[in-house]
N, C-alpha and C positions, 0 to 999 in steps of 0.2 A: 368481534365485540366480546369480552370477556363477562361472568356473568355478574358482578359488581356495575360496568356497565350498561348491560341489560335490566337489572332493577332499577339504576335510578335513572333511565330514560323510562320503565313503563312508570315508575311512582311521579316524575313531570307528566307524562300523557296525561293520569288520573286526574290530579291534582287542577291542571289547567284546564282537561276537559270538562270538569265537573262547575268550575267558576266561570265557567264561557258560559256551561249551559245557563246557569243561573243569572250572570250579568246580563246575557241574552234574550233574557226570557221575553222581556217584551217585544222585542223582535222578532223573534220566532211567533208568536203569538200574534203579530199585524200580519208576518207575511202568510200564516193559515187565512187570516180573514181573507186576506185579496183574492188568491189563489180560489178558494171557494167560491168566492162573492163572482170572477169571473168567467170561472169556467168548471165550479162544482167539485168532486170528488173522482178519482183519489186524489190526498192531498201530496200524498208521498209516491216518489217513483223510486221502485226498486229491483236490483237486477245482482246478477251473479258471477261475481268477480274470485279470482285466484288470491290466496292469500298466503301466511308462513307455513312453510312445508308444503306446500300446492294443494292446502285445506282451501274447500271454496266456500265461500260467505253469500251473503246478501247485501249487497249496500246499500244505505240509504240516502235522500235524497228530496228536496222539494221539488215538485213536478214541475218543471219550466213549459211540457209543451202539450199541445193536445192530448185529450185521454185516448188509450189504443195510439198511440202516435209511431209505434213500433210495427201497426200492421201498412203503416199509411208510407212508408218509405224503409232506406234502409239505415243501418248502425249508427254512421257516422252523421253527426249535425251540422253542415258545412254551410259557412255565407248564413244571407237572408234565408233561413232553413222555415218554411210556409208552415211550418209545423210548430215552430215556439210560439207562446203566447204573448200576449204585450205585459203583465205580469212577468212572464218567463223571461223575455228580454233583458228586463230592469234587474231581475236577478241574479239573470248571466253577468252580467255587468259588472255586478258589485261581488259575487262569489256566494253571494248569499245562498245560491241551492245548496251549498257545500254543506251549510251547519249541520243537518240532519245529523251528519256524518260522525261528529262528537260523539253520537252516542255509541258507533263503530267502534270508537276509540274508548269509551267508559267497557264495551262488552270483551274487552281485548282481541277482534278483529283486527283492528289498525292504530295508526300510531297519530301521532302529528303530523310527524316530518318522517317521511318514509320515501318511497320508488313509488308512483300511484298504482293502486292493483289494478288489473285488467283482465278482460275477457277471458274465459276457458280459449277461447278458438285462437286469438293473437299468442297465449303463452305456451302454447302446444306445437305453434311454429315453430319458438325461438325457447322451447322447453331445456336444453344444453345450459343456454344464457339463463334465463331465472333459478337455477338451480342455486346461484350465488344469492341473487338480489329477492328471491325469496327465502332465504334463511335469517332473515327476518319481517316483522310486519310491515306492511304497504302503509302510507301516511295519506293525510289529507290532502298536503304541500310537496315539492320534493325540487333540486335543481329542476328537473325538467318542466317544471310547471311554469317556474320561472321566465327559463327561456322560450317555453311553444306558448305564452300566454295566446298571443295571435295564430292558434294552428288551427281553428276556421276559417282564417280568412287564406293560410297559406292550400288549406285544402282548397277552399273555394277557386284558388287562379288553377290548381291543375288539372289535368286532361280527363284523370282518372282519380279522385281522391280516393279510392281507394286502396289501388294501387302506389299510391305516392303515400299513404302510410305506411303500409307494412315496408314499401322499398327503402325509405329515407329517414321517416320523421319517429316511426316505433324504433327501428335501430339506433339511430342516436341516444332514443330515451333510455333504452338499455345497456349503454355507456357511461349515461349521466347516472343511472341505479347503483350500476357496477361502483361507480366510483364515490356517491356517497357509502355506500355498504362499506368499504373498505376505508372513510374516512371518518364514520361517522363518531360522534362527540354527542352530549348536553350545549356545549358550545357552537358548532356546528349547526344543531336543530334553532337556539337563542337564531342565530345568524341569518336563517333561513327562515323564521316566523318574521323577524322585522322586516327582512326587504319582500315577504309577501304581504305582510300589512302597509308597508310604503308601497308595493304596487298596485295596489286595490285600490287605496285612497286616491293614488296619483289619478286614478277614473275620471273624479271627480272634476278633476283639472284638464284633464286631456284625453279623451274621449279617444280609446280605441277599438276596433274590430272585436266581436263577443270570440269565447271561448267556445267551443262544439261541447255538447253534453258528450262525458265520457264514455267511452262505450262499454 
């Protein structure tokens, strides 16, 4: 990505981050109420992910599931995970935990449409591999989200989901990274916001398997 292309994909991030949060506002603002109203404080869950250059961040995050819900099990959110809240659920559902994340994207953390960042301990494995796909920012949306929208429920049928991440479903995604990195465009991200917004809404219509909070 040359650095003409690096400025006007961060002046789109700004630009649309900053009118999301705004267009957003009341919605952001209902789903503090619920969250509160059903299970108190904090409202925000936040954790510490790898970012451009293998700088680590904070991410943020509407809290989908019990407070302390990190001492209560482990990483991955798999299936009926006893641990989200009915709040949380309705969240997962719709992506709504994500918006916090705007503000990731206003502090220059992250992008839109990026590889999602992850864990210190997942990119220290496959640290060779990110070397690429973090030479630039992590995004909110990315190919791979696209395709593992269902990777709770793929975790939930296997033996070991833990194992059946880092074996199958993390490597793939660091393909799908690789490969936006090496493609990516302002047209490319355009492409990649619609059919996440066509998949989100399609929710609505066709009710499938939640997404596991990221880890």
């Amino acid at each position: 990505m040359t650095a003409i292309q690096r400025l006007a994909k961060r002046t789109f991030d700004v630009v649309l981050a900053a009118a999301g949060l705004v267009a957003l506002s009341p919605v952001l603002a209902a789903v503090v109420l619920l969250i509160a109203a059903e299970s108190g404080r904090p409202i925000l869950f936040r954790q510490t992910r790898v970012g451009r250059g293998f700088r680590r961040f904070r991410i943020v995050k509407f809290r989908t599931m019990v407070a302390g819900a990190e001492r209560l099990g482990g990483p991955l959110s798999v299936g009926a995970d006893p641990r989200i809240t009915r709040v949380g659920h309705a969240l997962r559902r719709f992506k709504l935990d994500e918006l916090p994340q705007l503000l990731n994207v206003l502090a220059g953390d992250m992008s839109l449409v990026g590889p999602r960042p992850e864990v210190p301990e997942y990119v220290e494995r496959f640290r060779a591999e990110y070397e690429e796909i973090l030479s630039i920012r992590p995004g909110l949306t990315d190919l791979a989200s696209l395709k593992y929208r269902d990777e709770s429920a793929l975790l939930a049928a296997a033996a070991d989901p833990a194992a059946e991440y880092v074996a199958v479903i993390l490597p793939d995604k660091i393909r799908l990274g690789r490969e936006y990195v090496r493609r990516a465009s302002v047209m490319l991200d355009l492409s990649i916001i619609l059919r996440t917004i066509g998949a989100v809404a399609g929710v609505a219509t066709a009710p499938g398997p939640e997404v596991g909070e990221p880890r």
